[in-house]
N, C-alpha and C positions, 0 to 999 in steps of 0.2 A: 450746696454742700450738705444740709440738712438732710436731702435725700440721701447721696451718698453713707449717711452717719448708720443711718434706721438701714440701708441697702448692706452696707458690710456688717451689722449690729445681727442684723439675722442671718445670714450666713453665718456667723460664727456661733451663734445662738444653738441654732438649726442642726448645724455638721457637728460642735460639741455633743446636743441631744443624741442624733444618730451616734456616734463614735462610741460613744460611753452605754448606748444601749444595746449597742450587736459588740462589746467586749465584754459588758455584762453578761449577754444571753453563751458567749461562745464558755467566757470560763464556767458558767453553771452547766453547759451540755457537756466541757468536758471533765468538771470534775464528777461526771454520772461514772464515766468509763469512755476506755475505746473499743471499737468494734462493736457496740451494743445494742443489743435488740433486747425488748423490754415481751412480755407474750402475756397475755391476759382476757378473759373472757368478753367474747364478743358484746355488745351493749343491743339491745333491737326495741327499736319504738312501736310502744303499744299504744292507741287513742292519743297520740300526739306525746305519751310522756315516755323516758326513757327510763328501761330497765334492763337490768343483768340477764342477761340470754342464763336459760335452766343451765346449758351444759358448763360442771365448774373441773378447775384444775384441781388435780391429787396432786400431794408431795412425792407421789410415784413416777408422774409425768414429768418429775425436776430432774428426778435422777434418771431416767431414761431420756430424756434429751441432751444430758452432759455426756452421754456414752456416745452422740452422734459422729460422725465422721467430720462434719463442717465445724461442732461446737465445739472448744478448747475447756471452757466452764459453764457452769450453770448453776444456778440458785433460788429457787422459793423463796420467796417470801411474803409473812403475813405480818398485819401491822394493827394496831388500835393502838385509842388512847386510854391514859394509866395516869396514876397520881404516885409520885416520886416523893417518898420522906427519907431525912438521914437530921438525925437530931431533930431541932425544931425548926427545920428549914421545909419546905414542899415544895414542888414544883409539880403541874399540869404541863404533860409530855408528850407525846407519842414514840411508842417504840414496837421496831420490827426485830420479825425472827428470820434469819436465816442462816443457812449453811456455810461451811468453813471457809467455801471457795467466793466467795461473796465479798470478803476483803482483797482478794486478784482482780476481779469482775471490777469494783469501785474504784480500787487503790485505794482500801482504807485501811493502808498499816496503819496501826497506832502510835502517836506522838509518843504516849508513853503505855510500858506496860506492855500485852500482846491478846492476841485475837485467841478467842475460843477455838476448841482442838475438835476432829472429829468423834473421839472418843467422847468429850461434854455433850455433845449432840446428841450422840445415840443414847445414852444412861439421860437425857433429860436433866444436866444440872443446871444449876442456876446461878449462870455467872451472868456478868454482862457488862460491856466497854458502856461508855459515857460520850453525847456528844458534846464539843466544848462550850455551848450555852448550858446546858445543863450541870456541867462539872463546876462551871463558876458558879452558877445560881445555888448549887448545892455546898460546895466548898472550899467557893470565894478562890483564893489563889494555892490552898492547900492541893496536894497532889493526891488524889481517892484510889489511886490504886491499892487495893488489898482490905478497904475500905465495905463495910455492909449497909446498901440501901434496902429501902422497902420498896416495894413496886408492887401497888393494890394489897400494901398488906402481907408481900408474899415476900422473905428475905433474898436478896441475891449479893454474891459478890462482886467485886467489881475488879475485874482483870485488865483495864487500862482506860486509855482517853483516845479518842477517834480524832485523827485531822483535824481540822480547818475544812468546811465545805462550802462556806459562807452564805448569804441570806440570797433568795430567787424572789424575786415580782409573789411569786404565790403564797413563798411558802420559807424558814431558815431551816437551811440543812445541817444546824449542826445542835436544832433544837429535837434530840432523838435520843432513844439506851437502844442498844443491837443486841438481841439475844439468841442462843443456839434454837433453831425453828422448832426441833422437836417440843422444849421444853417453851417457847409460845403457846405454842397450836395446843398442846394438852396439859400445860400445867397454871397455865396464864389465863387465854385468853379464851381457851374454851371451844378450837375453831378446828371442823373436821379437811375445812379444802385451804388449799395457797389463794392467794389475792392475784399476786402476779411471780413471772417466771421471768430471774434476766440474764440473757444469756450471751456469752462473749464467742464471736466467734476467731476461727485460729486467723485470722486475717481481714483487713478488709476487702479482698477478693473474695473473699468465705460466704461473705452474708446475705448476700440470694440465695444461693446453695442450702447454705444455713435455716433460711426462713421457711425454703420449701421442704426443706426435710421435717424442721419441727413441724408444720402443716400437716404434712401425712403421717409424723408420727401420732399426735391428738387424734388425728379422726380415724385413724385405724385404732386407737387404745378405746375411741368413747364410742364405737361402730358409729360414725359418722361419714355419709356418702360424699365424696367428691365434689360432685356435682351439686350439691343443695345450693340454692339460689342464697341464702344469709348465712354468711362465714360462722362459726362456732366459736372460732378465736380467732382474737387481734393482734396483729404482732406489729409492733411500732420499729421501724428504724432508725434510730437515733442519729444517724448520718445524712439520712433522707432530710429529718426535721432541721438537722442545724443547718443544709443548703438550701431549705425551703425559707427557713428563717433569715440568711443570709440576703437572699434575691428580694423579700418583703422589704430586708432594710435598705439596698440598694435602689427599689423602687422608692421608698420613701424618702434617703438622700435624695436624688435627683429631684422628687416633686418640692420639698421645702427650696432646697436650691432654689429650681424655675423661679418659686412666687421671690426667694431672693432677689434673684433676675430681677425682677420686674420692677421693684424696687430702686435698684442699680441703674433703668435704661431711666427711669422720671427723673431719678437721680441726673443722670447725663444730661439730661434734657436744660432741665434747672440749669447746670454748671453751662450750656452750649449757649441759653440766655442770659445769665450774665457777661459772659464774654462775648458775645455780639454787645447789651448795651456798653461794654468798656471797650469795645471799640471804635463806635458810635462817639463817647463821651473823649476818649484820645484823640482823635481825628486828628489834631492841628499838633499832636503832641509827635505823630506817627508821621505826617507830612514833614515836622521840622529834621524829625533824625532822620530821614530820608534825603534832605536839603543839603543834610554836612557829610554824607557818603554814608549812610546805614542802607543795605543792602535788603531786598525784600527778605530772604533768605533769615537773614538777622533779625526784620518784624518775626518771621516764621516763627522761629525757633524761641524767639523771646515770646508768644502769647501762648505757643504749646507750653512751654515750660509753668509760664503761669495758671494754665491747667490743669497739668498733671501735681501741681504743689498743691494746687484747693483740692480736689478730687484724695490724692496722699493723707491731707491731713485730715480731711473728715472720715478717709480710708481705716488712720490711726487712730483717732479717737473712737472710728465703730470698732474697733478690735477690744479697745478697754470696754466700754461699754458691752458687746458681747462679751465678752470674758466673764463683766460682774451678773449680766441676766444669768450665764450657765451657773454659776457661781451658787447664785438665789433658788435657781431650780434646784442645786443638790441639796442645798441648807433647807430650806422652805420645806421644798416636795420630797427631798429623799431619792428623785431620780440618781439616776448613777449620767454623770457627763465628762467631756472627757475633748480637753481645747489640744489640738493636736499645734505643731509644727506646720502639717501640711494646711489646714485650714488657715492657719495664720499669713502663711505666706502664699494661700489662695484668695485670700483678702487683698492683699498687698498688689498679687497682680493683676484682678478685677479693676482695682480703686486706681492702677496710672494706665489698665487700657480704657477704661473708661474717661478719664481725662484725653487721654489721646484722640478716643475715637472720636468725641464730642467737641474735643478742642481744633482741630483742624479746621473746619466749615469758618468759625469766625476768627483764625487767625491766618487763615489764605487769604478772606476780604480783606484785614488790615495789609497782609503782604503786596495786594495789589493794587492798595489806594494810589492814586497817583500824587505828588509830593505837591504840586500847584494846585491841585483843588484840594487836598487835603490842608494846606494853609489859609485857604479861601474860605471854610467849612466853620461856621459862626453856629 
Protein backbone atom coordinates (compact mmCIF):
# COMPACT_ATOMS: atom_id res chain seq x y z
CA UNK A 1 0.00 0.00 0.00
CA UNK A 2 2.91 2.11 0.89
CA UNK A 3 3.90 2.06 -2.80
CA UNK A 4 0.57 2.84 -3.93
CA UNK A 5 0.73 6.00 -1.31
CA UNK A 6 4.43 7.51 -2.79
CA UNK A 7 2.74 6.21 -6.60
CA UNK A 8 -0.57 8.46 -6.49
CA UNK A 9 1.46 11.17 -4.02
CA UNK A 10 3.37 11.90 -7.23
CA UNK A 11 1.17 11.97 -9.65
CA UNK A 12 -0.70 14.58 -8.02
CA UNK A 13 2.45 16.26 -7.00
CA UNK A 14 3.73 16.08 -10.58
CA UNK A 15 0.21 17.02 -12.61
CA UNK A 16 -0.50 19.85 -9.87
CA UNK A 17 3.36 21.26 -10.82
CA UNK A 18 2.62 20.93 -14.50
CA UNK A 19 -1.02 22.29 -14.40
CA UNK A 20 -0.15 25.28 -12.41
CA UNK A 21 2.99 25.88 -14.62
CA UNK A 22 1.53 25.98 -18.21
CA UNK A 23 -1.68 28.26 -16.57
CA UNK A 24 0.93 30.41 -15.27
CA UNK A 25 2.97 30.52 -18.49
CA UNK A 26 -0.51 30.75 -20.68
CA UNK A 27 -1.98 33.91 -18.55
CA UNK A 28 1.47 35.70 -18.78
CA UNK A 29 1.75 35.11 -22.84
CA UNK A 30 -1.68 36.27 -22.72
CA UNK A 31 -1.78 38.99 -20.79
CA UNK A 32 1.35 40.35 -23.37
CA UNK A 33 -1.51 40.71 -26.19
CA UNK A 34 -3.23 38.66 -28.95
CA UNK A 35 -1.95 38.36 -32.23
CA UNK A 36 1.51 39.56 -31.16
CA UNK A 37 4.83 39.66 -32.72
CA UNK A 38 7.40 41.37 -30.63
CA UNK A 39 10.44 42.68 -33.59
CA UNK A 40 13.77 43.50 -32.33
CA UNK A 41 17.42 43.46 -33.26
CA UNK A 42 19.00 40.67 -34.28
CA UNK A 43 21.59 39.33 -31.47
CA UNK A 44 24.98 37.67 -33.38
CA UNK A 45 27.91 35.96 -31.52
CA UNK A 46 31.18 37.32 -31.58
CA UNK A 47 34.32 34.88 -29.96
CA UNK A 48 31.63 32.88 -28.24
CA UNK A 49 29.96 36.01 -26.37
CA UNK A 50 26.73 37.56 -27.64
CA UNK A 51 25.99 41.02 -28.79
CA UNK A 52 23.49 43.39 -30.31
CA UNK A 53 23.92 43.04 -34.16
CA UNK A 54 25.05 47.06 -35.36
CA UNK A 55 21.80 47.40 -37.37
CA UNK A 56 19.30 49.22 -34.69
CA UNK A 57 15.43 50.20 -34.99
CA UNK A 58 14.36 53.87 -35.51
CA UNK A 59 10.94 55.17 -34.01
CA UNK A 60 10.55 55.64 -37.75
CA UNK A 61 10.38 51.96 -38.48
CA UNK A 62 7.39 51.79 -35.56
CA UNK A 63 5.41 54.00 -37.57
CA UNK A 64 5.97 52.54 -40.87
CA UNK A 65 5.10 49.12 -39.92
CA UNK A 66 1.71 50.11 -38.27
CA UNK A 67 0.85 51.57 -41.74
CA UNK A 68 1.43 47.74 -43.22
CA UNK A 69 -1.33 45.98 -44.74
CA UNK A 70 -1.10 42.78 -42.38
CA UNK A 71 -0.39 45.01 -39.09
CA UNK A 72 -3.65 46.45 -37.34
CA UNK A 73 -1.00 48.39 -34.44
CA UNK A 74 2.29 48.88 -33.74
CA UNK A 75 4.39 50.42 -31.13
CA UNK A 76 8.15 51.24 -30.09
CA UNK A 77 9.21 50.90 -27.37
CA UNK A 78 12.15 51.87 -25.11
CA UNK A 79 12.64 51.05 -21.50
CA UNK A 80 15.49 51.62 -18.52
CA UNK A 81 15.62 51.73 -15.29
CA UNK A 82 14.72 54.97 -13.10
CA UNK A 83 14.32 55.81 -9.26
CA UNK A 84 10.54 56.88 -8.59
CA UNK A 85 10.02 59.52 -5.53
CA UNK A 86 6.62 60.94 -4.47
CA UNK A 87 7.09 62.35 -0.81
CA UNK A 88 9.38 60.30 1.15
CA UNK A 89 8.51 57.10 -0.44
CA UNK A 90 11.14 55.75 -3.63
CA UNK A 91 10.97 53.14 -5.42
CA UNK A 92 13.75 51.37 -7.96
CA UNK A 93 11.42 50.77 -11.18
CA UNK A 94 11.71 50.21 -14.67
CA UNK A 95 9.78 52.10 -16.97
CA UNK A 96 8.91 52.09 -20.73
CA UNK A 97 7.97 54.43 -23.47
CA UNK A 98 5.61 53.96 -25.95
CA UNK A 99 3.03 55.05 -28.18
CA UNK A 100 -0.77 55.61 -27.76
CA UNK A 101 -1.63 52.40 -29.61
CA UNK A 102 0.33 50.32 -27.13
CA UNK A 103 -2.62 50.10 -24.63
CA UNK A 104 -4.72 48.12 -27.80
CA UNK A 105 -1.52 46.05 -28.62
CA UNK A 106 -1.43 44.92 -24.36
CA UNK A 107 -4.98 45.62 -23.24
CA UNK A 108 -3.69 47.94 -20.93
CA UNK A 109 -6.68 50.16 -20.46
CA UNK A 110 -6.34 51.58 -17.30
CA UNK A 111 -8.04 50.56 -13.92
CA UNK A 112 -8.32 54.00 -13.24
CA UNK A 113 -7.77 57.14 -14.93
CA UNK A 114 -6.74 56.93 -18.76
CA UNK A 115 -3.85 56.42 -21.25
CA UNK A 116 -1.74 59.10 -22.77
CA UNK A 117 -3.20 60.78 -26.04
CA UNK A 118 -1.34 61.07 -29.18
CA UNK A 119 -1.14 64.77 -29.03
CA UNK A 120 1.28 63.98 -25.27
CA UNK A 121 3.54 62.15 -27.41
CA UNK A 122 4.29 64.32 -30.00
CA UNK A 123 4.79 67.88 -27.74
CA UNK A 124 6.92 65.23 -25.35
CA UNK A 125 4.83 65.65 -22.04
CA UNK A 126 5.42 64.18 -19.08
CA UNK A 127 2.67 62.19 -17.96
CA UNK A 128 2.77 58.77 -17.11
CA UNK A 129 0.27 55.72 -15.80
CA UNK A 130 1.61 53.57 -12.82
CA UNK A 131 1.99 49.93 -12.56
CA UNK A 132 0.06 48.50 -9.66
CA UNK A 133 3.35 47.46 -7.47
CA UNK A 134 4.50 50.57 -7.93
CA UNK A 135 1.25 52.60 -7.16
CA UNK A 136 0.99 50.74 -3.96
CA UNK A 137 4.73 51.05 -3.01
CA UNK A 138 4.31 54.68 -3.64
CA UNK A 139 0.78 55.39 -2.31
CA UNK A 140 -0.23 52.50 -0.29
CA UNK A 141 -3.98 52.29 -1.05
CA UNK A 142 -4.39 56.03 -2.02
CA UNK A 143 -5.64 56.63 -5.71
CA UNK A 144 -2.28 58.76 -7.71
CA UNK A 145 -4.15 59.76 -10.39
CA UNK A 146 -3.58 63.59 -11.01
CA UNK A 147 -0.99 63.04 -8.44
CA UNK A 148 3.18 64.40 -9.43
CA UNK A 149 5.98 61.92 -9.16
CA UNK A 150 9.68 62.28 -9.75
CA UNK A 151 11.27 59.93 -12.17
CA UNK A 152 15.33 60.54 -12.17
CA UNK A 153 14.44 63.77 -10.72
CA UNK A 154 12.41 64.81 -13.69
CA UNK A 155 8.59 65.75 -12.60
CA UNK A 156 5.68 63.78 -14.40
CA UNK A 157 2.03 63.55 -13.86
CA UNK A 158 0.28 60.80 -13.33
CA UNK A 159 -2.87 60.06 -15.65
CA UNK A 160 -3.86 56.66 -14.22
CA UNK A 161 -2.99 53.17 -12.87
CA UNK A 162 -2.41 50.23 -15.40
CA UNK A 163 -4.15 46.67 -14.83
CA UNK A 164 -3.13 43.84 -13.02
CA UNK A 165 -0.39 42.05 -15.30
CA UNK A 166 0.89 39.83 -12.47
CA UNK A 167 4.39 38.47 -11.60
CA UNK A 168 6.26 35.91 -14.61
CA UNK A 169 9.11 33.38 -13.57
CA UNK A 170 11.45 36.45 -14.81
CA UNK A 171 10.22 39.22 -14.14
CA UNK A 172 6.47 41.39 -12.25
CA UNK A 173 4.75 43.08 -14.78
CA UNK A 174 3.18 45.38 -12.95
CA UNK A 175 6.46 46.56 -11.41
CA UNK A 176 6.77 49.50 -14.37
CA UNK A 177 5.52 53.68 -15.05
CA UNK A 178 4.48 53.84 -19.18
CA UNK A 179 5.38 56.97 -20.66
CA UNK A 180 4.58 58.62 -24.11
CA UNK A 181 8.08 57.21 -26.14
CA UNK A 182 8.88 60.66 -27.51
CA UNK A 183 9.17 62.13 -24.11
CA UNK A 184 11.42 58.58 -22.93
CA UNK A 185 13.74 58.59 -25.77
CA UNK A 186 14.68 62.47 -25.39
CA UNK A 187 13.70 63.87 -22.29
CA UNK A 188 14.26 60.89 -19.94
CA UNK A 189 16.32 58.44 -20.94
CA UNK A 190 18.57 59.92 -23.37
CA UNK A 191 18.09 57.16 -26.17
CA UNK A 192 18.26 57.92 -30.05
CA UNK A 193 16.94 54.08 -31.28
CA UNK A 194 13.61 51.78 -29.98
CA UNK A 195 14.74 48.57 -27.98
CA UNK A 196 11.93 46.55 -29.53
CA UNK A 197 8.86 46.98 -32.00
CA UNK A 198 5.39 45.12 -31.01
CA UNK A 199 3.26 44.61 -33.28
CA UNK A 200 -0.56 43.39 -33.47
CA UNK A 201 -1.54 41.87 -36.25
CA UNK A 202 -5.35 42.31 -37.94
CA UNK A 203 -5.71 38.49 -37.23
CA UNK A 204 -4.36 35.45 -36.39
CA UNK A 205 -4.22 34.37 -40.05
CA UNK A 206 -2.29 37.89 -40.37
CA UNK A 207 1.03 36.95 -38.80
CA UNK A 208 3.06 35.30 -41.28
CA UNK A 209 1.89 37.72 -43.79
CA UNK A 210 2.61 40.11 -41.16
CA UNK A 211 6.28 39.12 -40.21
CA UNK A 212 7.28 38.95 -43.80
CA UNK A 213 6.19 42.25 -44.60
CA UNK A 214 7.92 43.79 -41.52
CA UNK A 215 11.17 41.81 -42.82
CA UNK A 216 11.22 43.57 -46.01
CA UNK A 217 10.10 46.47 -44.74
CA UNK A 218 13.49 46.78 -42.15
CA UNK A 219 15.84 45.68 -44.80
CA UNK A 220 14.64 47.90 -47.55
CA UNK A 221 14.63 51.05 -44.81
CA UNK A 222 18.25 49.94 -43.53
CA UNK A 223 19.55 48.82 -47.41
CA UNK A 224 19.80 45.44 -45.98
CA UNK A 225 20.02 42.45 -48.66
CA UNK A 226 17.72 39.64 -48.56
CA UNK A 227 19.80 37.31 -48.88
CA UNK A 228 22.46 37.94 -46.14
CA UNK A 229 23.26 34.69 -44.33
CA UNK A 230 22.49 36.54 -40.50
CA UNK A 231 18.92 38.04 -40.21
CA UNK A 232 19.28 41.88 -38.97
CA UNK A 233 16.12 41.43 -37.04
CA UNK A 234 14.33 39.14 -34.93
CA UNK A 235 10.89 38.92 -34.77
CA UNK A 236 9.37 36.57 -32.22
CA UNK A 237 5.92 35.11 -32.39
CA UNK A 238 4.15 35.04 -29.48
CA UNK A 239 1.75 32.29 -30.68
CA UNK A 240 4.72 30.10 -32.04
CA UNK A 241 6.25 30.42 -28.37
CA UNK A 242 3.14 29.66 -26.33
CA UNK A 243 2.50 26.35 -28.61
CA UNK A 244 6.17 25.66 -28.29
CA UNK A 245 5.75 26.18 -24.59
CA UNK A 246 2.58 24.13 -24.52
CA UNK A 247 4.20 20.74 -26.22
CA UNK A 248 7.40 21.33 -23.67
CA UNK A 249 4.72 20.97 -21.04
CA UNK A 250 2.92 18.12 -22.46
CA UNK A 251 6.27 16.43 -22.93
CA UNK A 252 7.10 16.99 -19.45
CA UNK A 253 3.44 15.90 -18.02
CA UNK A 254 3.74 12.61 -19.64
CA UNK A 255 7.61 11.96 -18.47
CA UNK A 256 6.77 12.84 -14.54
CA UNK A 257 3.59 10.64 -15.10
CA UNK A 258 5.80 7.61 -16.57
CA UNK A 259 8.25 7.82 -13.44
CA UNK A 260 4.61 8.02 -11.51
CA UNK A 261 3.94 4.77 -13.38
CA UNK A 262 6.42 3.27 -12.09
CA UNK A 263 5.93 3.87 -8.81
CA UNK A 264 2.14 2.58 -9.28
CA UNK A 265 3.31 -0.97 -11.07
CA UNK A 266 6.01 -1.73 -7.50
CA UNK A 267 3.18 -0.52 -5.98
CA UNK A 268 0.90 -3.27 -7.55
CA UNK A 269 3.32 -5.66 -7.19
CA UNK A 270 3.68 -5.08 -3.29
CA UNK A 271 -0.47 -5.13 -3.14
CA UNK A 272 -0.28 -8.75 -5.72
CA UNK A 273 2.14 -10.10 -2.56
CA UNK A 274 0.23 -9.47 -0.04
CA UNK A 275 -2.63 -11.08 -1.42
CA UNK A 276 -1.13 -14.19 -2.50
CA UNK A 277 0.48 -14.47 1.10
CA UNK A 278 -3.47 -13.91 2.43
CA UNK A 279 -4.30 -16.45 0.52
CA UNK A 280 -1.86 -18.69 1.40
CA UNK A 281 -2.67 -17.84 5.29
CA UNK A 282 -6.82 -18.36 4.35
CA UNK A 283 -6.49 -21.58 2.96
CA UNK A 284 -8.68 -23.53 5.39
CA UNK A 285 -10.79 -20.34 5.88
CA UNK A 286 -11.55 -20.36 1.76
CA UNK A 287 -11.96 -24.25 1.72
CA UNK A 288 -14.63 -23.88 4.69
CA UNK A 289 -17.01 -21.16 2.81
CA UNK A 290 -16.55 -23.26 -0.27
CA UNK A 291 -17.88 -26.39 2.03
CA UNK A 292 -21.30 -24.51 2.93
CA UNK A 293 -21.96 -23.50 -0.87
CA UNK A 294 -19.70 -20.17 -1.34
CA UNK A 295 -19.19 -20.26 -5.06
CA UNK A 296 -15.55 -19.63 -6.51
CA UNK A 297 -17.21 -16.81 -8.21
CA UNK A 298 -17.93 -15.34 -4.64
CA UNK A 299 -13.96 -16.10 -3.41
CA UNK A 300 -13.47 -13.92 -6.77
CA UNK A 301 -15.13 -11.19 -6.14
CA UNK A 302 -14.54 -11.15 -2.32
CA UNK A 303 -10.27 -11.00 -2.84
CA UNK A 304 -10.68 -8.42 -5.84
CA UNK A 305 -12.82 -6.45 -3.68
CA UNK A 306 -10.16 -6.61 -1.05
CA UNK A 307 -7.93 -5.18 -3.43
CA UNK A 308 -9.09 -2.62 -4.91
CA UNK A 309 -10.07 -1.16 -0.92
CA UNK A 310 -6.16 -1.53 0.01
CA UNK A 311 -4.98 -0.04 -3.44
CA UNK A 312 -8.29 2.96 -2.75
CA UNK A 313 -7.21 3.72 0.40
CA UNK A 314 -3.49 4.26 -0.07
CA UNK A 315 -5.05 5.62 -3.50
CA UNK A 316 -6.70 8.38 -0.79
CA UNK A 317 -4.33 9.07 1.29
CA UNK A 318 -1.78 9.63 -1.79
CA UNK A 319 -4.26 12.32 -2.98
CA UNK A 320 -3.85 14.26 0.59
CA UNK A 321 -0.59 13.84 0.74
CA UNK A 322 0.06 15.04 -2.78
CA UNK A 323 -2.25 17.83 -2.29
CA UNK A 324 -0.01 18.94 0.92
CA UNK A 325 3.63 18.39 -1.08
CA UNK A 326 1.91 20.91 -4.15
CA UNK A 327 0.70 22.76 -1.31
CA UNK A 328 4.48 23.21 0.17
CA UNK A 329 5.91 23.94 -3.28
CA UNK A 330 3.62 27.12 -3.58
CA UNK A 331 4.30 28.26 0.10
CA UNK A 332 8.02 27.26 0.27
CA UNK A 333 9.18 27.75 -3.41
CA UNK A 334 6.64 30.23 -4.75
CA UNK A 335 5.93 27.87 -7.80
CA UNK A 336 2.46 28.45 -9.02
CA UNK A 337 0.45 24.82 -8.74
CA UNK A 338 -2.55 23.92 -9.41
CA UNK A 339 -4.63 20.21 -8.07
CA UNK A 340 -7.08 19.98 -10.65
CA UNK A 341 -10.43 17.62 -10.56
CA UNK A 342 -9.02 15.74 -13.41
CA UNK A 343 -5.90 14.63 -11.57
CA UNK A 344 -7.78 13.79 -8.65
CA UNK A 345 -9.91 11.52 -10.13
CA UNK A 346 -6.94 10.25 -12.29
CA UNK A 347 -5.66 9.12 -9.16
CA UNK A 348 -8.74 7.59 -8.09
CA UNK A 349 -8.67 5.52 -11.33
CA UNK A 350 -5.08 4.40 -11.50
CA UNK A 351 -5.39 3.43 -7.52
CA UNK A 352 -8.81 0.57 -8.34
CA UNK A 353 -7.02 -0.40 -11.70
CA UNK A 354 -4.36 -1.03 -10.14
CA UNK A 355 -5.84 -3.13 -7.43
CA UNK A 356 -7.74 -4.86 -10.08
CA UNK A 357 -5.10 -5.61 -12.25
CA UNK A 358 -2.77 -6.99 -9.48
CA UNK A 359 -5.62 -8.42 -7.60
CA UNK A 360 -6.87 -10.98 -10.04
CA UNK A 361 -3.69 -13.40 -10.28
CA UNK A 362 -4.05 -14.16 -6.38
CA UNK A 363 -7.76 -14.06 -6.11
CA UNK A 364 -8.36 -16.63 -9.15
CA UNK A 365 -5.84 -19.00 -7.04
CA UNK A 366 -8.13 -18.73 -4.03
CA UNK A 367 -11.25 -19.13 -6.49
CA UNK A 368 -9.88 -22.32 -7.59
CA UNK A 369 -8.61 -23.84 -4.44
CA UNK A 370 -10.24 -26.98 -4.12
CA UNK A 371 -12.67 -26.93 -0.83
CA UNK A 372 -10.89 -30.87 0.41
CA UNK A 373 -7.58 -29.79 0.27
CA UNK A 374 -8.02 -26.50 1.14
CA UNK A 375 -9.46 -28.00 4.54
CA UNK A 376 -6.46 -30.36 4.58
CA UNK A 377 -4.04 -27.26 4.20
CA UNK A 378 -2.17 -26.93 7.91
Amino acid sequence: MLGILIGVASVIAMLALAEGAKESINKQLSSLGSNLLVVSPAYNRSGGVSREGTTRITIQDSYEAGRLPSVKYASGIVSGNVQAVYGNKNKSTRVEGAAPEYELIRSYQPETGRFFTEQETKQRERVALLGQTVAKELFGSEDPTGATVKINRVNFKVTGVLPTKGSGGWRDQDDIILIPINTAMYRLLGKQYVDQIYVQAKGAEYLESAQNEIMELLNKRHNISASRKDPAFEIRNMAEMQEAIQSTSRTLTWLLGSIAAISLLVGGIGIMNIMLVSVKERTREIGLRKAVGARSSDILYQFMIEAVIMTLTGGFAGIILGSLIALLMAVLAGWAVKVSVFSVLLAVFFSAATGLGFGIWPARQAAELNPIDALRYE
